[in-house]
C-alpha positions in Angstrom: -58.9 16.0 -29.3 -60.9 12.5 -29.4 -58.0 10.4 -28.4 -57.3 6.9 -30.1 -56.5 3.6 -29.2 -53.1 2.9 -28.0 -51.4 7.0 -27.6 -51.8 6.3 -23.9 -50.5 3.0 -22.3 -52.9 0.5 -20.2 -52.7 2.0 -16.7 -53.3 5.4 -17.5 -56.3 5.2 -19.8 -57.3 3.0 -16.7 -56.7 5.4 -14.2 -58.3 8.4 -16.2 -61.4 5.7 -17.2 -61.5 5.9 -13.1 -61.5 10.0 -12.8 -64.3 10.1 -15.5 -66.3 7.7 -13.7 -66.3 9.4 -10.7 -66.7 12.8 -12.5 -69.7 11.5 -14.6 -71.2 10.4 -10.9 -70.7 13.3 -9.1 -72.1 15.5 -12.3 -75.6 13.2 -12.0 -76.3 13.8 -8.5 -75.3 17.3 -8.9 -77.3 17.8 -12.3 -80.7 16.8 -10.4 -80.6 20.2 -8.8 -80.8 21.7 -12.5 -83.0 19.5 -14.2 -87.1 19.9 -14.0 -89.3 19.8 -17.0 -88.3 22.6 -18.9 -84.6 22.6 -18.3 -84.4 18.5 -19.1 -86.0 18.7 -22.7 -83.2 21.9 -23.2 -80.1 19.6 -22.5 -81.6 16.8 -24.8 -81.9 19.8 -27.3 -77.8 20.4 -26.8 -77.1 17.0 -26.7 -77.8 16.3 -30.2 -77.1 19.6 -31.1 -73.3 19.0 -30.1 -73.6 15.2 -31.5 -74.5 16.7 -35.1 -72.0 19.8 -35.1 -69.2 17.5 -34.1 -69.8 15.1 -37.3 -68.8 18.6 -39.0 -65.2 19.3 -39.5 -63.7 22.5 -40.4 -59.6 23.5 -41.4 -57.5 24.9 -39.2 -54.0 24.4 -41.1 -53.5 23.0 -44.2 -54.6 18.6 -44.0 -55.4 19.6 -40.0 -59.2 20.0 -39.3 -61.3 20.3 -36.3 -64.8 20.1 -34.7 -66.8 21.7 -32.4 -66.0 20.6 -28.5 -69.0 21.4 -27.0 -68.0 21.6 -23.2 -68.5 25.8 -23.0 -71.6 25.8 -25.2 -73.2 23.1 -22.9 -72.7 24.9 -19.4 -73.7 28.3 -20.4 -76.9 26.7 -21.5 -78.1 23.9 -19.3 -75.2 24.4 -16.7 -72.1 23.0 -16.1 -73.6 19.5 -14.4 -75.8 18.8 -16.8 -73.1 20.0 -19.3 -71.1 17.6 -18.4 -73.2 14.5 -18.5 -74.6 16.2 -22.4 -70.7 15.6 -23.1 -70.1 12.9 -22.1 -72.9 10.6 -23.4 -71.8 12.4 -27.1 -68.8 11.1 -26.5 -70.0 7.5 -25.4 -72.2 7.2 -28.3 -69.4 8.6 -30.7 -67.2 5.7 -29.5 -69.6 3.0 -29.2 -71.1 3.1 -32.8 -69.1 5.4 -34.6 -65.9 4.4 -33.7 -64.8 8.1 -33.0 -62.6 8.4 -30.6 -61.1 4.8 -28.8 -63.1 2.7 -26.5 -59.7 2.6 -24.4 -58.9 6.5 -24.3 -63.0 7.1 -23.5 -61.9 8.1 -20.1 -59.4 10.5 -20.9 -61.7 11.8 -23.9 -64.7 12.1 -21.2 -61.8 14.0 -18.8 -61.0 16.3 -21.2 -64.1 17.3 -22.6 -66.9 16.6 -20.7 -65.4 17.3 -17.4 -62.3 19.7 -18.2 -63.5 21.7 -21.0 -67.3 22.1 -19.5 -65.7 23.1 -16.0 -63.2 25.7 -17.4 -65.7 27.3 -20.2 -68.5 27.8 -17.1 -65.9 29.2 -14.8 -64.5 31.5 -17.5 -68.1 32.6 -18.1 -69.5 32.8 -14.7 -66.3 35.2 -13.7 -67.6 37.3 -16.7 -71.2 36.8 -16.1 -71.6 40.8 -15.4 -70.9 41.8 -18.5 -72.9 38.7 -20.3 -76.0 40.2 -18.3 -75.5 43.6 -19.8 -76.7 42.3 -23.4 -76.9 40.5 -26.0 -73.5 41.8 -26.9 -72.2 40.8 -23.7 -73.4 37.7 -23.7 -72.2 36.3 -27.0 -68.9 38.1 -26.2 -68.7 35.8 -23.2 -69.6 32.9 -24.8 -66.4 33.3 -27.7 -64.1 34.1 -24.4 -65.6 30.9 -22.5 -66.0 28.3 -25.4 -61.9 29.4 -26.7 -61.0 29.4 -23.2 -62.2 26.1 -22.6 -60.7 24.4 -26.0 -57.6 25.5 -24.8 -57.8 24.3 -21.3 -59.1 21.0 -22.5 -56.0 20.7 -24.9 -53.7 20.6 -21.8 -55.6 17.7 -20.6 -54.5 16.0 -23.1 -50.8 17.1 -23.0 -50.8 16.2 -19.0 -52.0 12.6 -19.5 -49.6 12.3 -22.5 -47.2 13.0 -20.2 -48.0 10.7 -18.0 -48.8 7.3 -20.0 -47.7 8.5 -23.5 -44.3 7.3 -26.0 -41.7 8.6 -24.1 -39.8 8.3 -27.7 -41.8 11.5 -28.7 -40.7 14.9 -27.0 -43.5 16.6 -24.7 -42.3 20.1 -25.1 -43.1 19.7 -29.1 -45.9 18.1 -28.3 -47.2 20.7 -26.0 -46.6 23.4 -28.3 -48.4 21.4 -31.5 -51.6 20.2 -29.3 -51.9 23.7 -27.7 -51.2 25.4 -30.9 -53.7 23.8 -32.9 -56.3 23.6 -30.6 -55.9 27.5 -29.8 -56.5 27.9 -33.7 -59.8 25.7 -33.3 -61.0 27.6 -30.3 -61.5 30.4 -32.7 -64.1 28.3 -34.3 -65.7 26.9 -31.1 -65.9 30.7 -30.3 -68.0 31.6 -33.0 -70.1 28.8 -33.0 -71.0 28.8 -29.4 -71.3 32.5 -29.5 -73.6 32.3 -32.5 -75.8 29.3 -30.8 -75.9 31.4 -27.6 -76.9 34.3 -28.9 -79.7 32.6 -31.1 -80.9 31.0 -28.3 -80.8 34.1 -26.0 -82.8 36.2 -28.4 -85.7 34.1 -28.2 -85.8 32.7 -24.4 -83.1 33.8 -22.4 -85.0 32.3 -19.3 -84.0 29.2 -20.4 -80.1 30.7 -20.5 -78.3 28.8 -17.5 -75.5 31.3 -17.1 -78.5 34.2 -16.9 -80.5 32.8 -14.1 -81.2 34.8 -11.2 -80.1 38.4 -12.8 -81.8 41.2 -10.7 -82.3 43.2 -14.4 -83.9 41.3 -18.0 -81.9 41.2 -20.7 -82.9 43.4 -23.3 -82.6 42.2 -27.0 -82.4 44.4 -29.7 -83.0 43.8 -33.3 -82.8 46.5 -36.0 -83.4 50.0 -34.4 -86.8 48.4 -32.7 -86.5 47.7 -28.9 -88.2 44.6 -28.0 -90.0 44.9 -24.5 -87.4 43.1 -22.2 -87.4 39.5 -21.0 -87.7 39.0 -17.4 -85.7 36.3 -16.5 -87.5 34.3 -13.7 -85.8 32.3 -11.2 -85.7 28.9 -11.5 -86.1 26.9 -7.8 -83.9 23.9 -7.8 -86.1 21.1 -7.8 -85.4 17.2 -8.2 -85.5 16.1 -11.9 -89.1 13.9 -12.3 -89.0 10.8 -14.5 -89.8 12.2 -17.5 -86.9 14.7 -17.5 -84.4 12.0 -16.9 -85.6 10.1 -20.1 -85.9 13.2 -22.9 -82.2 13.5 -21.2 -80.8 10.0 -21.9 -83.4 10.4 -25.4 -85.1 8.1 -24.3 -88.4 9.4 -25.4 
């Protein structure tokens, strides 16, 4: 899904460079409710996390590949403000000095993935955040529904500014059905990998679980036929980011 120079024309990849600005803007004042000094090191942890899994390809159809997204793994995490900024520096340090994905499409890419994808994988999880609080089970059940959910979501991003700025010589509808298509196959991988990381992460401190904050009940993990005592999830008070949290953030430290 990381666009390339020149699929959409000059005032669209202007106008979407716009909306991601203002997304990206909105997502940092929002993100300092969210951030403190164990939550901040936690999205630096993601960040790279997503940066290294989406060096990794892995097929989908024969000479068609794909990569980890990130955008549902990211909210159910560290939430979907924070999420989104994660995203969308990936993606700005992908373009800038790895040449993945164009400097001109960065705004659509940052639409699509760090704004689209992280919003629609967060609200597909918080709608099914009942059953995530059930379990482990639940949870990485979730996580598979939200992170697919969200790949195909993001894919129609794609398809709506195509429609808008794209090569009119090319028809929509087939590309509609090939973008979609494809990206429905590689939301099956972005399932299992964000369920896997989830549930990893869950198992040792689901307190540090966005999408788990604030449940009246712990979750119990279960490994083997041994019950671990259960986890209290404490609630986190918002609190302004401090200094430091901003900087492991930006890895600047």
């Amino acid at each position: 899904m990381h666009m390339s120079d020149g699929l959409l024309d000059a005032p669209t990849s202007v106008a979407f460079l716009v909306v991601a600005a203002i997304g990206v803007a909105i997502a940092l004042v929002k993100a300092r409710q969210d951030l403190d000094d164990r939550t901040a090191p936690m999205a630096g942890l993601v960040a790279t996390f997503v940066f290294a899994v989406q060096m990794l390809n892995f097929p989908v159809l024969p000479g068609v590949s794909g990569h980890l997204l990130g955008g549902a793994l990211a909210a159910i995490l560290v939430g979907p403000w924070v999420g989104a900024l994660c995203i969308a520096i990936v993606l700005a340090v992908q373009a800038l000095a790895f040449a993945d994905g164009g400097l001109s499409a960065i705004g659509a890419n940052v639409t699509n993935l760090a704004l689209i994808g992280t919003a629609a994988g967060f609200l597909i999880a918080l709608a099914l955040r009942g059953l995530a609080r059930r379990g482990k089970a639940g949870l990485v059940a979730v996580a598979f529904t939200a992170a697919f959910g969200s790949t195909v979501i993001a894919s129609l991003g794609f398809v709506l500014e195509y429609a808008i700025g794209g090569d009119p010589a090319f028809g929509l509808g087939g590309i509609a059905a090939t973008v979609v298509g494809v990206h429905a196959l590689i939301g099956i991988g972005e399932g299992v990998i964000t369920a896997l990381t989830v549930g990893a992460v869950a198992a040792v401190r689901p307190d540090l679980v966005h999408l788990l904050r604030g449940a009246r009940t712990p979750l119990v993990v279960r490994e083997g036929r041994r019950r671990e005592e259960p986890r209290v999830l404490a609630r986190v008070p918002a609190r302004r980011a401090r200094a430091r949290g901003w900087s492991v953030l930006f890895g600047l430290q």
